[in-house]
N, C-alpha and C positions, 0 to 999 in steps of 0.2 A: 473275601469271606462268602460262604455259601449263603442262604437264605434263613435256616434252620437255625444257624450259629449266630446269625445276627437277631433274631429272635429270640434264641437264650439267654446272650447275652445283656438284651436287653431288660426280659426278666429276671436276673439277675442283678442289674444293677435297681431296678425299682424296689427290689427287697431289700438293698442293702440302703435304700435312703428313707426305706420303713422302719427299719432295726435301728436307725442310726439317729432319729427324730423320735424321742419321750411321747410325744404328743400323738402320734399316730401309729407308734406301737400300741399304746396305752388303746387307742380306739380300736383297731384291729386285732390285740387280744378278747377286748370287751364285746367285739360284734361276731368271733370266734366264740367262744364262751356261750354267749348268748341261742347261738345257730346251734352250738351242741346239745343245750337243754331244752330246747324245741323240738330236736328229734329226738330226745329220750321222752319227754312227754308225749309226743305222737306214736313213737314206740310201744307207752306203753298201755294209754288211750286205743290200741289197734290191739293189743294182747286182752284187755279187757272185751272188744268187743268180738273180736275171734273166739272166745271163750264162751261167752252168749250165745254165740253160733253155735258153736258144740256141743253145747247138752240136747241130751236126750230124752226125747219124751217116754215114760213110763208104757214097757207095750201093750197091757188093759187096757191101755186111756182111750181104743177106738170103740173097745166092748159097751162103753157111755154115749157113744156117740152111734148109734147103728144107723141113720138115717143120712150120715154120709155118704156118701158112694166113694167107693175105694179104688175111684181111680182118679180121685184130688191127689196131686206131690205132697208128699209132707213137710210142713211150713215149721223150724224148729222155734219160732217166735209164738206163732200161735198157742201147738204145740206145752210149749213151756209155760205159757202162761195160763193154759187149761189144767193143766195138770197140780197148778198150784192154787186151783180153785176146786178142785176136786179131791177129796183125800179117799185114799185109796184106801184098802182095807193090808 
């Protein structure tokens, strides 16, 4: 037997004495399960903050600030939260 085939099949046999044991299917769906809703929460915990990131700041909102120098990068954090202390006309 090659190398590769004795490796598979020995994963192959480790799955079939998971499947075949109540007790450590039962864990290994639970700790499945568990890892999926971890990354759907972190999924969608990163779409919330992706989303933060992309708004845009209103483009008058520099004409309030004229004593910046316009050669600061635009910070969408700052940014958004000047803008929501500034209402616009």
């Amino acid at each position: 037997m090659t190398n590769w085939v004795a490796i598979r099949f020995h994963e192959i046999s480790l799955s079939l004495e998971i499947l075949s044991d109540p007790a450590k299917r039962t864990y290994v769906d639970t700790r499945l399960e568990t890892d999926r809703k971890r990354k759907e929460k972190y999924a969608q915990s990163d779409k919330k903050r992706k989303d933060m990131i992309d708004v845009r700041p209103c483009p008058s909102l520099s004409s309030h600030f004229p004593s910046l120098p316009a050669s600061l990068p635009p910070n969408p954090h700052v940014d958004f939260l000047l803008s929501a202390l500034i209402i616009l006309p």
